[in-house]
mmCIF file of the N, C-alpha and C atoms, coordinates in Angstrom:
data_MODEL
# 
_entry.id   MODEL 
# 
loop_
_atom_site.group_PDB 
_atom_site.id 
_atom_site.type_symbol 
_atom_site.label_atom_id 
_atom_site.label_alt_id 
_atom_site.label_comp_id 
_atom_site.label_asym_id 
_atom_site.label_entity_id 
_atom_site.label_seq_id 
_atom_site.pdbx_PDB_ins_code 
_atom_site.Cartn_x 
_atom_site.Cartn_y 
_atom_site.Cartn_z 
_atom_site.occupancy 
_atom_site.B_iso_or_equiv 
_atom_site.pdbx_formal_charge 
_atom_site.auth_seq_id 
_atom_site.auth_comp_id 
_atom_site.auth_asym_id 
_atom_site.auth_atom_id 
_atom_site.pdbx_PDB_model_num 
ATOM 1   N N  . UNK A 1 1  ? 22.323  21.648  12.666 1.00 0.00 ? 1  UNK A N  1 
ATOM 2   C CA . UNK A 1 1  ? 22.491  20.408  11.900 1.00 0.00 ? 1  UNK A CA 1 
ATOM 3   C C  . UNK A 1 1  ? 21.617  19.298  12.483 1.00 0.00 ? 1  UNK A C  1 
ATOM 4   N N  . UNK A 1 2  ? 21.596  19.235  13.809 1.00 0.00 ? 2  UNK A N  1 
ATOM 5   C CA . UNK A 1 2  ? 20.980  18.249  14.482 1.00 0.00 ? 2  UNK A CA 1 
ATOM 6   C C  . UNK A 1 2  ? 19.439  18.894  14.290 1.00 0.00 ? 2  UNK A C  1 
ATOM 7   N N  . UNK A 1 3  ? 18.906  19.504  14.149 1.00 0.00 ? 3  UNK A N  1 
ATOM 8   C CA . UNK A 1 3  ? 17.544  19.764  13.998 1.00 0.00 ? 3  UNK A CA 1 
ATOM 9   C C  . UNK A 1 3  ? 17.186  19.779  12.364 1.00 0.00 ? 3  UNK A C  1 
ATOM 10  N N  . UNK A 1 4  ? 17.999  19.879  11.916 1.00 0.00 ? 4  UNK A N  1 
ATOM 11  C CA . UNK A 1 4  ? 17.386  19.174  10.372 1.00 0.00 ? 4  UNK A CA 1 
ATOM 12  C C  . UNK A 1 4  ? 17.337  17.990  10.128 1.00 0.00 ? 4  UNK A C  1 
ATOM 13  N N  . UNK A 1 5  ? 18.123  17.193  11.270 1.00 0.00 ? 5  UNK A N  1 
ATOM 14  C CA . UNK A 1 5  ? 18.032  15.768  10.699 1.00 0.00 ? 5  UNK A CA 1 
ATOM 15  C C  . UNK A 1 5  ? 16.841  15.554  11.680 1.00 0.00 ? 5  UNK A C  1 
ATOM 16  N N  . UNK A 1 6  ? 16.696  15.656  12.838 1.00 0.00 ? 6  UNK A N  1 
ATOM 17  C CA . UNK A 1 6  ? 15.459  14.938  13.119 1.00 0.00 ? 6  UNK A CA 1 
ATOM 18  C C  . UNK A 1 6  ? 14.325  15.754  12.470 1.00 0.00 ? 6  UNK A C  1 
ATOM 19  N N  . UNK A 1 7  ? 14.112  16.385  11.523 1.00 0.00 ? 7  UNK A N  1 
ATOM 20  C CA . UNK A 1 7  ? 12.876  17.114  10.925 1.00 0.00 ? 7  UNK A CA 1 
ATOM 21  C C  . UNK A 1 7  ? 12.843  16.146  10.007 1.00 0.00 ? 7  UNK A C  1 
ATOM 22  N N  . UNK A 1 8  ? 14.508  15.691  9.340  1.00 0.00 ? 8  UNK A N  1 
ATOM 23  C CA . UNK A 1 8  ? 13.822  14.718  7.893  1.00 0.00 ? 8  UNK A CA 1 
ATOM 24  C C  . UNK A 1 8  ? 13.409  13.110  8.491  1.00 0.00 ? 8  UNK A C  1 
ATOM 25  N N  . UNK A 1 9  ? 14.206  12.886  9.749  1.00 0.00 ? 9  UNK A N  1 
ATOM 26  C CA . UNK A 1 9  ? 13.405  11.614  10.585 1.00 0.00 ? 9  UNK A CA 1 
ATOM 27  C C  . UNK A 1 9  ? 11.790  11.980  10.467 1.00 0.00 ? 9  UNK A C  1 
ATOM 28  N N  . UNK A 1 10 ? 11.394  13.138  10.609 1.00 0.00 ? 10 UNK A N  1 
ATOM 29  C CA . UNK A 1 10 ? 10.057  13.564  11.392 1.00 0.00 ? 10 UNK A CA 1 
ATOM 30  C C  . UNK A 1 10 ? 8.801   13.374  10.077 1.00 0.00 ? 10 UNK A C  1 
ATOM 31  N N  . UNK A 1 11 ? 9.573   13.543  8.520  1.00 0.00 ? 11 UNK A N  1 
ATOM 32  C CA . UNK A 1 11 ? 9.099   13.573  7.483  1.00 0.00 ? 11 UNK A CA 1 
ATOM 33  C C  . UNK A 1 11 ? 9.388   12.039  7.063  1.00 0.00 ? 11 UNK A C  1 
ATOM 34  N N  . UNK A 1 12 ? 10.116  11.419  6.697  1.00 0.00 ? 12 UNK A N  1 
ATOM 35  C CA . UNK A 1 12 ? 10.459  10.478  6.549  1.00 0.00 ? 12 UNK A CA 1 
ATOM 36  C C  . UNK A 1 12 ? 9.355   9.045   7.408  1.00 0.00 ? 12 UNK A C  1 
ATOM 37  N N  . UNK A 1 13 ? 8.723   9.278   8.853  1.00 0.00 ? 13 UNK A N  1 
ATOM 38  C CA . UNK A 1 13 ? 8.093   8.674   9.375  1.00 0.00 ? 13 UNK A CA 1 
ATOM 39  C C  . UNK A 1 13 ? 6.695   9.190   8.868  1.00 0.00 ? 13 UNK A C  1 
ATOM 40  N N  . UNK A 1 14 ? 6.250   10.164  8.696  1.00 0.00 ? 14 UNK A N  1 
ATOM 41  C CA . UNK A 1 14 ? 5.050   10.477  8.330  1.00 0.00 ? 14 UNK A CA 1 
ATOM 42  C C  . UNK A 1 14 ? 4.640   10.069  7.308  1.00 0.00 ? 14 UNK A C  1 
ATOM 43  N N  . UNK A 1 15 ? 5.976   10.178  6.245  1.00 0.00 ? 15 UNK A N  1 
ATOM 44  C CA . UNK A 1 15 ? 5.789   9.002   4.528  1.00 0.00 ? 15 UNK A CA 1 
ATOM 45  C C  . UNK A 1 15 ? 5.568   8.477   5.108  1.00 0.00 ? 15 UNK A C  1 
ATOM 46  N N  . UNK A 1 16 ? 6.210   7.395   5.549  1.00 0.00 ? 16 UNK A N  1 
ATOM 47  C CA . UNK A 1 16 ? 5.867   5.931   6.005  1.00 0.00 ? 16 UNK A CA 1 
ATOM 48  C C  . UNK A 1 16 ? 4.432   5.275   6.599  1.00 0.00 ? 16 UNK A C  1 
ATOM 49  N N  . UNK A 1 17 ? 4.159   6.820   7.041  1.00 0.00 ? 17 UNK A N  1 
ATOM 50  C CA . UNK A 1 17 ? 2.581   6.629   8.105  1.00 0.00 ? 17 UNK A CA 1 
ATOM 51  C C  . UNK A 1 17 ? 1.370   6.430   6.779  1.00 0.00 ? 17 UNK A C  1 
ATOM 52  N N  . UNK A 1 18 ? 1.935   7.284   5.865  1.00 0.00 ? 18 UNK A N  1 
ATOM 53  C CA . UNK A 1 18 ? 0.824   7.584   4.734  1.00 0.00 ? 18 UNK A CA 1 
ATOM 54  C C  . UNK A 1 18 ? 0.487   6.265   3.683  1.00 0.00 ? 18 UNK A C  1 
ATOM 55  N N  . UNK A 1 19 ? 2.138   5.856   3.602  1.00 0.00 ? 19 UNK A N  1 
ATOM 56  C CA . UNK A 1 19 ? 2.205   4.714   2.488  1.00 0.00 ? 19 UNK A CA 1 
ATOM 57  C C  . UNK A 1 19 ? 1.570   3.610   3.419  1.00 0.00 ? 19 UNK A C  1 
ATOM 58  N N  . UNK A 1 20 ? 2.037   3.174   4.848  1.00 0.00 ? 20 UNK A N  1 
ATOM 59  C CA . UNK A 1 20 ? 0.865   2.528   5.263  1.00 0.00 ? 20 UNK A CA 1 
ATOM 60  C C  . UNK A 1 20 ? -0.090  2.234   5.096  1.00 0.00 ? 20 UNK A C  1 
ATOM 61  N N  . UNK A 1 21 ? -0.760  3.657   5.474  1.00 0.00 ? 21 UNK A N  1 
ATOM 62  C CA . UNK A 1 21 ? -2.405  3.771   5.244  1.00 0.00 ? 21 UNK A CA 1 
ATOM 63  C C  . UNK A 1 21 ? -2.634  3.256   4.197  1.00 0.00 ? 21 UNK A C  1 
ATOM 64  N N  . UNK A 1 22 ? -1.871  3.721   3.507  1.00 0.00 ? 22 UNK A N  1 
ATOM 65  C CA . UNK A 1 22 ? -2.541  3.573   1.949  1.00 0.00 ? 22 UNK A CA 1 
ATOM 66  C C  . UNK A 1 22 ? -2.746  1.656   1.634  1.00 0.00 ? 22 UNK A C  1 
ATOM 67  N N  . UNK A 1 23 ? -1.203  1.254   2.469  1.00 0.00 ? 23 UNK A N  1 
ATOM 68  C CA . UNK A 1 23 ? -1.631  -0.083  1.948  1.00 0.00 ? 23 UNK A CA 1 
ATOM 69  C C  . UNK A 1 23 ? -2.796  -0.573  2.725  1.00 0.00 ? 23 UNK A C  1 
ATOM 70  N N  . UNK A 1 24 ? -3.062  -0.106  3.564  1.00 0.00 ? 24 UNK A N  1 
ATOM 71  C CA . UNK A 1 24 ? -4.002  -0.996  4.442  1.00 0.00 ? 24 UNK A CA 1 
ATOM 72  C C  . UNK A 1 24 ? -5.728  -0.350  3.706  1.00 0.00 ? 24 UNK A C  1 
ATOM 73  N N  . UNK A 1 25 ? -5.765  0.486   3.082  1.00 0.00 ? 25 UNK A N  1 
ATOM 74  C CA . UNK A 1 25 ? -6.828  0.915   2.256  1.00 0.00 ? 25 UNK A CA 1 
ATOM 75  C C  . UNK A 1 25 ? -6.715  0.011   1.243  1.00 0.00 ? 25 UNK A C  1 
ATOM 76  N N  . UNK A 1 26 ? -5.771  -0.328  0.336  1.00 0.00 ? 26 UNK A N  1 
ATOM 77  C CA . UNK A 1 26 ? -5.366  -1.310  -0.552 1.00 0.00 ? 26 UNK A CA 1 
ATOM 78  C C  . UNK A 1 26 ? -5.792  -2.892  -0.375 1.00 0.00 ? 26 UNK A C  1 
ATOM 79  N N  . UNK A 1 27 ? -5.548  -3.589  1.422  1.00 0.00 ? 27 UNK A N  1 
ATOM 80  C CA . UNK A 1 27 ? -5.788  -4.838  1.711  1.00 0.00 ? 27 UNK A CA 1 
ATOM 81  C C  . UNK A 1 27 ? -7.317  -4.788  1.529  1.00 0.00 ? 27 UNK A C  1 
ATOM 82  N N  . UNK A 1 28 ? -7.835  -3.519  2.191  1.00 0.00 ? 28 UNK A N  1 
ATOM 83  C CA . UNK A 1 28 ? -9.540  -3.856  2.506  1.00 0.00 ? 28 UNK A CA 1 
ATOM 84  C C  . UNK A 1 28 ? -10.228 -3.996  1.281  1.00 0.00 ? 28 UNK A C  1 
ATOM 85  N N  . UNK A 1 29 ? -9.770  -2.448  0.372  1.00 0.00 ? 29 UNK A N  1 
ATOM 86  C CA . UNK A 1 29 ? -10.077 -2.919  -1.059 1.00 0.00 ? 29 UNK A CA 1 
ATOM 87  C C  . UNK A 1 29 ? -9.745  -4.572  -1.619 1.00 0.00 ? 29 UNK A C  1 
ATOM 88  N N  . UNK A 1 30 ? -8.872  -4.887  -1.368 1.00 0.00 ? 30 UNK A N  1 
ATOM 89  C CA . UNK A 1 30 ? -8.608  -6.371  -2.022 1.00 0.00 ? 30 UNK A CA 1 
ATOM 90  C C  . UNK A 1 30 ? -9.193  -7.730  -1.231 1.00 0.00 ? 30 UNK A C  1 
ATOM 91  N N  . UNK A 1 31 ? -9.384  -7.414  -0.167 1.00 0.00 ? 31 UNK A N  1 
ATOM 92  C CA . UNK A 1 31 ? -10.456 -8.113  0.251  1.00 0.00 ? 31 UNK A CA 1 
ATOM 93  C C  . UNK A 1 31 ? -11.651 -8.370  0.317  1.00 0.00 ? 31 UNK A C  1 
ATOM 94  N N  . UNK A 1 32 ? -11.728 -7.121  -0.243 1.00 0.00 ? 32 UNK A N  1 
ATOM 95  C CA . UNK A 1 32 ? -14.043 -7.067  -0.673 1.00 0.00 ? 32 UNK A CA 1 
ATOM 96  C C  . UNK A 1 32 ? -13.975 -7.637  -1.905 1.00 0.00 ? 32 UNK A C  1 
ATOM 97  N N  . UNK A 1 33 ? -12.798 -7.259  -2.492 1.00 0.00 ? 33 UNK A N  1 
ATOM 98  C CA . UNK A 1 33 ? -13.101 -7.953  -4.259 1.00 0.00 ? 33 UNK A CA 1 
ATOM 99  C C  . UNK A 1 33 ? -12.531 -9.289  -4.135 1.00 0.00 ? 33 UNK A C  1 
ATOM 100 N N  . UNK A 1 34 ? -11.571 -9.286  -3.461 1.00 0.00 ? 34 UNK A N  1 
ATOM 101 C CA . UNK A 1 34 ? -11.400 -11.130 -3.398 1.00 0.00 ? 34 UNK A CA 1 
ATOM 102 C C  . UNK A 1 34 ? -12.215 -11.929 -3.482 1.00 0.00 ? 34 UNK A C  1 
ATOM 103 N N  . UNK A 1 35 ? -13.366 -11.768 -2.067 1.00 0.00 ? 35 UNK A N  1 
ATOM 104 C CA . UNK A 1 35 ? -14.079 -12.042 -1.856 1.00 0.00 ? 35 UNK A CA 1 
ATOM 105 C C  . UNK A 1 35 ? -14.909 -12.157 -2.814 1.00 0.00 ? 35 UNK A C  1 
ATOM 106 N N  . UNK A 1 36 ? -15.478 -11.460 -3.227 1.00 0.00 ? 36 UNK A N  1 
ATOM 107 C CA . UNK A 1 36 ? -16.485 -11.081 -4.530 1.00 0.00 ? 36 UNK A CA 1 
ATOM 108 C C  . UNK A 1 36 ? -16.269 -11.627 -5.768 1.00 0.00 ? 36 UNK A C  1 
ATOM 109 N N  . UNK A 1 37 ? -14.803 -12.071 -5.667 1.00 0.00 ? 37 UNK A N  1 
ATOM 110 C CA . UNK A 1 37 ? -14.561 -12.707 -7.199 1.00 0.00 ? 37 UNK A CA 1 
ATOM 111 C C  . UNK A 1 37 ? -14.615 -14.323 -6.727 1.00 0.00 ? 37 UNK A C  1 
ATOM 112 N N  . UNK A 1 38 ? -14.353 -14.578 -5.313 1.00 0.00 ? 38 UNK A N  1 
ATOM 113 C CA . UNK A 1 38 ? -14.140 -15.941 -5.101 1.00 0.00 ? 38 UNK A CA 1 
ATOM 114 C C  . UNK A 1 38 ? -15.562 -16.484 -5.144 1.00 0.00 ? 38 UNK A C  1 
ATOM 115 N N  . UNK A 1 39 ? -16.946 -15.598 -4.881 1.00 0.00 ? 39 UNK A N  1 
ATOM 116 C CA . UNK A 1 39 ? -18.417 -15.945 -4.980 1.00 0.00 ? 39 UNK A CA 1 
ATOM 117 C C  . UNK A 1 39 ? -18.682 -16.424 -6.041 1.00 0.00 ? 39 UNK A C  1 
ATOM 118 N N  . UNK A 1 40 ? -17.895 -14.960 -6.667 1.00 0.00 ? 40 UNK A N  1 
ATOM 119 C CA . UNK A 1 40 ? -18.156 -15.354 -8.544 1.00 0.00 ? 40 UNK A CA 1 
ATOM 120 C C  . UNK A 1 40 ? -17.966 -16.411 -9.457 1.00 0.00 ? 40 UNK A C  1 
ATOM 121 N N  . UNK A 1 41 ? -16.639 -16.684 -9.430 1.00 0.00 ? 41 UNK A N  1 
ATOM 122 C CA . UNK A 1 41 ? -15.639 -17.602 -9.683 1.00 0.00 ? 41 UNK A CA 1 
ATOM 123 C C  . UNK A 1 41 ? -15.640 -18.977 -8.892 1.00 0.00 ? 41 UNK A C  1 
ATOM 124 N N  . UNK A 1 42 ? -15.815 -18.928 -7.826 1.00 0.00 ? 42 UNK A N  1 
ATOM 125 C CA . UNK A 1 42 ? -15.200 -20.466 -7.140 1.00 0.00 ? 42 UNK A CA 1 
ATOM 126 C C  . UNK A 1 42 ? -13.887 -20.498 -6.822 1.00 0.00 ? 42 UNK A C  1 
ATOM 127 N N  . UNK A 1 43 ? -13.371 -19.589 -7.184 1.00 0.00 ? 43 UNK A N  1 
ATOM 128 C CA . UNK A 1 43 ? -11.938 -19.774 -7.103 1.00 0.00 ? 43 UNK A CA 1 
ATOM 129 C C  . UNK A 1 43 ? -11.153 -18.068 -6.544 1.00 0.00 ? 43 UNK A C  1 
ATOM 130 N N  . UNK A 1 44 ? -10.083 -18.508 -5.908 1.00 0.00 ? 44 UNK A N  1 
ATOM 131 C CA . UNK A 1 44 ? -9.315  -16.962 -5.716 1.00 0.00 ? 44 UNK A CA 1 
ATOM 132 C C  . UNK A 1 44 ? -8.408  -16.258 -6.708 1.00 0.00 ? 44 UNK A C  1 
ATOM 133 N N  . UNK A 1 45 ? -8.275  -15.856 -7.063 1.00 0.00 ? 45 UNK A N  1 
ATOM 134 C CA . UNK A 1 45 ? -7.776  -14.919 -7.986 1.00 0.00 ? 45 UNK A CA 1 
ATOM 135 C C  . UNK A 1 45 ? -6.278  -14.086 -7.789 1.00 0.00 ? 45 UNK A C  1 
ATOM 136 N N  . UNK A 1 46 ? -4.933  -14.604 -7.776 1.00 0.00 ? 46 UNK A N  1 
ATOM 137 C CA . UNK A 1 46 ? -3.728  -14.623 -7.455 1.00 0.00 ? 46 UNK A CA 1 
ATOM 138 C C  . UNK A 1 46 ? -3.554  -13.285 -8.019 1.00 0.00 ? 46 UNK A C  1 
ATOM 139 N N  . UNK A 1 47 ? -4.047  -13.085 -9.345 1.00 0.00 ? 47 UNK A N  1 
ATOM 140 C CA . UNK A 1 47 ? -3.207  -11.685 -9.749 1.00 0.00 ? 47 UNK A CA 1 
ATOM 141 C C  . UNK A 1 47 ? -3.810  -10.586 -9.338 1.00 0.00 ? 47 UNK A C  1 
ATOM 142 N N  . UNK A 1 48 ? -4.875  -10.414 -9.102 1.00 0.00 ? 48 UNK A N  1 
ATOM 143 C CA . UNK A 1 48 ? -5.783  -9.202  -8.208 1.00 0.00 ? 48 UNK A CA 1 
ATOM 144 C C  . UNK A 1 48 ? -4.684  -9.276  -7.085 1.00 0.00 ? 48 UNK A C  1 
ATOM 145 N N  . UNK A 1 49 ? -3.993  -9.905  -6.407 1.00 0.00 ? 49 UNK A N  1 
ATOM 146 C CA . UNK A 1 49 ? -3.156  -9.274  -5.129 1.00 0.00 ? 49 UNK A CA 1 
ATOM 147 C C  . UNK A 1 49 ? -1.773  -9.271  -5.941 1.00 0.00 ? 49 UNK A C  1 
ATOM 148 N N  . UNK A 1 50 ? -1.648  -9.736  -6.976 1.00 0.00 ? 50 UNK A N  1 
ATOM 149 C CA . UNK A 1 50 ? -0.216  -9.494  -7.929 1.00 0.00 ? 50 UNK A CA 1 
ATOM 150 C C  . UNK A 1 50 ? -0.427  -7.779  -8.282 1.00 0.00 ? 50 UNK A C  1 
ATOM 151 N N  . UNK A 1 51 ? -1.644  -7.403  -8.838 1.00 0.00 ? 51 UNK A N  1 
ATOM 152 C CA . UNK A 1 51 ? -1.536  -5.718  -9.443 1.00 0.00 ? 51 UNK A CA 1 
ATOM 153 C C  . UNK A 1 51 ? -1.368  -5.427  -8.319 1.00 0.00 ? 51 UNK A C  1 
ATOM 154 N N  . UNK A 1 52 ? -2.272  -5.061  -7.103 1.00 0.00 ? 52 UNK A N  1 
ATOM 155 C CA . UNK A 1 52 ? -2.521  -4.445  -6.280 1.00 0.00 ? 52 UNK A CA 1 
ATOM 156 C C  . UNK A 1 52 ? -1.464  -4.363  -5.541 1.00 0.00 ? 52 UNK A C  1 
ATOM 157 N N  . UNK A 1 53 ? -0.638  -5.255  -5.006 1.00 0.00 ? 53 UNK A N  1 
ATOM 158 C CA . UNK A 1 53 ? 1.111   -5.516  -4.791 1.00 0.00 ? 53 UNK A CA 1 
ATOM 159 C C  . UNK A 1 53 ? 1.625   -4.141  -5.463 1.00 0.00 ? 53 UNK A C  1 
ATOM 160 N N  . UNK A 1 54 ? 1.495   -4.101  -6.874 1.00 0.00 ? 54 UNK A N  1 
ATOM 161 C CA . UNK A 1 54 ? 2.687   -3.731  -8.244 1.00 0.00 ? 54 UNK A CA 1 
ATOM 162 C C  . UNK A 1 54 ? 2.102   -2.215  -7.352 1.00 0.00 ? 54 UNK A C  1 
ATOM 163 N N  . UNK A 1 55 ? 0.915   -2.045  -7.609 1.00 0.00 ? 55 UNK A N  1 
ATOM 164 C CA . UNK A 1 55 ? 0.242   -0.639  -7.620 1.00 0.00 ? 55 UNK A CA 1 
ATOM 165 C C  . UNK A 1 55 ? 0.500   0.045   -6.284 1.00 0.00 ? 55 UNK A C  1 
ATOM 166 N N  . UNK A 1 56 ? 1.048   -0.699  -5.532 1.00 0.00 ? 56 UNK A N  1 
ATOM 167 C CA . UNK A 1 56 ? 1.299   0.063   -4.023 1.00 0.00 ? 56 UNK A CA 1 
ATOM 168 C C  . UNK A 1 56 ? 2.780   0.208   -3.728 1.00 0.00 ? 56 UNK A C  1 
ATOM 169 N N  . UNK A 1 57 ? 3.743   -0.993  -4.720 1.00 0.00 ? 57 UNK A N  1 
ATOM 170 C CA . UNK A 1 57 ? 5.318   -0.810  -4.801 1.00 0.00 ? 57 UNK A CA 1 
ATOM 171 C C  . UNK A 1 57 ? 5.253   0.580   -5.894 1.00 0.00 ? 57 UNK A C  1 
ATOM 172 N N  . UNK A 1 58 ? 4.375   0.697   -6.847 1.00 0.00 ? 58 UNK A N  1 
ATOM 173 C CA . UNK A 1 58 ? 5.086   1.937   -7.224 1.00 0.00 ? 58 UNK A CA 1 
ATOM 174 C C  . UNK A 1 58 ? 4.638   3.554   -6.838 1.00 0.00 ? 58 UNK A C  1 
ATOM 175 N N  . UNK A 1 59 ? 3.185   3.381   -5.794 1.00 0.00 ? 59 UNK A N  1 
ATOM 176 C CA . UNK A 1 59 ? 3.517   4.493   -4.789 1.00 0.00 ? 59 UNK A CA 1 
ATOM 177 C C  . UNK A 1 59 ? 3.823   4.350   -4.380 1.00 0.00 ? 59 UNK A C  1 
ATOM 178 N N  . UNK A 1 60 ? 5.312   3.621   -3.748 1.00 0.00 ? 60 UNK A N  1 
ATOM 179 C CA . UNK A 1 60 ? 6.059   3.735   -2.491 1.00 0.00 ? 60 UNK A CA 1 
ATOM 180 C C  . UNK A 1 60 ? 7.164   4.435   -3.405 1.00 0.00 ? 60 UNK A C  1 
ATOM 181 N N  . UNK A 1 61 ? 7.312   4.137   -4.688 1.00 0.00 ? 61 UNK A N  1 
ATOM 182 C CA . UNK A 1 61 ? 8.473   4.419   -5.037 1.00 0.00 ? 61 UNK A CA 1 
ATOM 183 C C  . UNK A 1 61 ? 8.437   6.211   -5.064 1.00 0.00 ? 61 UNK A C  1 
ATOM 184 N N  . UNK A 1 62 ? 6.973   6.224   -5.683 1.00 0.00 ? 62 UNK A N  1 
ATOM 185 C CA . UNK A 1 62 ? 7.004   7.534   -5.626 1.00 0.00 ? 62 UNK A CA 1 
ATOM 186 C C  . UNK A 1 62 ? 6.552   8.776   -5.070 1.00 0.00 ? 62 UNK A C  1 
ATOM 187 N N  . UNK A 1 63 ? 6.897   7.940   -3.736 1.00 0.00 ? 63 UNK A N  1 
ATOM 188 C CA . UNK A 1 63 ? 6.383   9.047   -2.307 1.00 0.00 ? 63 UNK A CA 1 
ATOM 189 C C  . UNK A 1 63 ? 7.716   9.230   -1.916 1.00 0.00 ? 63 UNK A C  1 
ATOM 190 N N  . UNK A 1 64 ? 8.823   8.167   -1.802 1.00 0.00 ? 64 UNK A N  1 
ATOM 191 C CA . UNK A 1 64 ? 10.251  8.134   -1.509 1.00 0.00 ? 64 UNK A CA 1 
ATOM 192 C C  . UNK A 1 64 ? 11.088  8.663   -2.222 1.00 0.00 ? 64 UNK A C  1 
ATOM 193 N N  . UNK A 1 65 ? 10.272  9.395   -3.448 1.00 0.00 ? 65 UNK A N  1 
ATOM 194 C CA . UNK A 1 65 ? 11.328  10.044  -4.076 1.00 0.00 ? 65 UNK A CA 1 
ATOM 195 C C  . UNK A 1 65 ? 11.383  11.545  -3.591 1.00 0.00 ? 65 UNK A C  1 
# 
């Protein structure tokens, strides 16, 4: 019993390691285009980190499932 639960601890942290990554692939992406739109524009662009937010809450949802 005790070795299945620390296996789903063991899985459970590795999600976590992945959805990480992922967001931090997500910030860099949103920071080159931030950037790029703020050149463009003059201005920063609130909903580019509003999707990109949405788009990383719903792979979390569905890595945790």
């Amino acid at each position: 019993m005790k070795s299945k639960n620390s296996e789903k601890n063991q899985n459970l942290l590795f999600g976590l390691f992945k959805i990480s990554e992922f967001f931090w692939i997500l910030m860099i992406i949103g920071i080159i285009l931030e950037s790029s739109l703020i050149n463009s524009y003059g201005k920063d662009n609130t909903m580019l980190w509003l999707i990109l937010s949405l788009i990383g809450w719903e792979v979390s949802k569905l890595t945790n499932d």
